[in-house]
N, C-alpha and C positions, 0 to 999 in steps of 0.2 A: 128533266135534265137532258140538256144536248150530247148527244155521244156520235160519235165519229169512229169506224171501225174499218183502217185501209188492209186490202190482204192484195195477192197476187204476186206481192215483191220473189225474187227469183235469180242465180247464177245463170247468164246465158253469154253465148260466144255473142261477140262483136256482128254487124249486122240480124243479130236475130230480134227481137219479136216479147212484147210482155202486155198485158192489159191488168194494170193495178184498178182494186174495187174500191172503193168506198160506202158501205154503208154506212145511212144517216136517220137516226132519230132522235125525238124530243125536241125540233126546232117547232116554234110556237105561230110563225106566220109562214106565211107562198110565199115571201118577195125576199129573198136572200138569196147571197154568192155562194157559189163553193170551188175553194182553189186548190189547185194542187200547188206546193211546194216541192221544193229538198234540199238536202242539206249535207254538204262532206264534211266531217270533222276536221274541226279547226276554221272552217269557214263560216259566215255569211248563208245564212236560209235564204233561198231565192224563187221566185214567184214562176210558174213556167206555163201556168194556165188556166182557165177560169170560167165558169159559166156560169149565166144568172137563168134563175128560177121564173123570172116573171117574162122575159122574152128570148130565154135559150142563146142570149148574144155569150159566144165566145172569144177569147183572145190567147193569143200563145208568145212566151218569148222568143227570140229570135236561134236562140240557141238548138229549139226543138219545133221550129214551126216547120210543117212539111211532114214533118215524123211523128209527131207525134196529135190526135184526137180525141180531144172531150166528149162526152156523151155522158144525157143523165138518163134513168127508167124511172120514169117519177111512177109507177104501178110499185118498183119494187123498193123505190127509196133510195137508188144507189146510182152515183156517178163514176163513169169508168174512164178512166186514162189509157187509151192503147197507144203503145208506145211500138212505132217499129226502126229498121235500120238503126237499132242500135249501137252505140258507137262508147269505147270504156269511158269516155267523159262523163258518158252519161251516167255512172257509179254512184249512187249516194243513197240515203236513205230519204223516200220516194212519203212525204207528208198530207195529208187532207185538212182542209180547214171551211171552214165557215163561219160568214157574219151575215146581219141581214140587211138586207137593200140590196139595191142593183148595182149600187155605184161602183162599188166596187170588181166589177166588171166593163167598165167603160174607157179606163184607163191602164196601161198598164203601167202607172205609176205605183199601182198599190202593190205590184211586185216586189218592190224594194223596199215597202213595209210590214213585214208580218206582223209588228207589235199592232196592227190596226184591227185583225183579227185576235176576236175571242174564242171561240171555240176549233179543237185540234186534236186528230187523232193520233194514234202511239207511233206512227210509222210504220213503214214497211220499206224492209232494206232491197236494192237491186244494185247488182255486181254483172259487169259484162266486162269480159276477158278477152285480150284482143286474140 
């Protein structure tokens, strides 16, 4: 069984500072994505960033490129999102996901698909206060 377990989520003032985890087990092959999402209620989940397992290619949406970097510890199973210059836009509850292939790291069309991904953690909320 695939399990996804994001923590880190966290209240911080406007320009501060957060590194969301993800731990990841039960995936059955090396050659899968894993993205970060989020999502404000009432809206639209949106794709923000993503790296593939088989050649560490990253991609970020435009809205947090610069601010924010991916990183996986494939020793410990877990991919981190550090997130800085926080900014209150960036408020929403902060998602982990995986599918397996790479493709899905290659475009960031797959952003605006989440229904493409199968596997998905409970979330973890982040609040920055301007």
């Amino acid at each position: 069984e695939v399990q996804l377990v994001e923590s880190g989520g966290d209240s911080v003032q406007a320009g501060g500072s957060l590194r969301l985890s993800c731990a990841i087990s039960g995936l059955a092959y090396d050659d899968y994505t894993i993205g970060w999402f989020r999502q404000i209620p009432g809206k639209e989940r949106e794709g923000i960033s993503c790296i593939s397992s088989s050649d560490l290619n990253t991609l970020y949406a435009d809205s947090v490129k610069g601010r924010f970097t991916i990183a996986n510890d494939n020793a410990k199973n877990v991919v981190y999102l550090q997130m800085n210059s926080l900014k209150p836009e960036d408020t929403a509850i902060y998602y982990c996901t995986a599918e397996y292939g790479r493709a899905y790291c290659t475009t960031t069309y797959y952003f605006t698909r989440p229904d493409e991904y199968d596997y998905w953690g409970q979330g973890t909320q982040v609040t920055v206060s301007s």
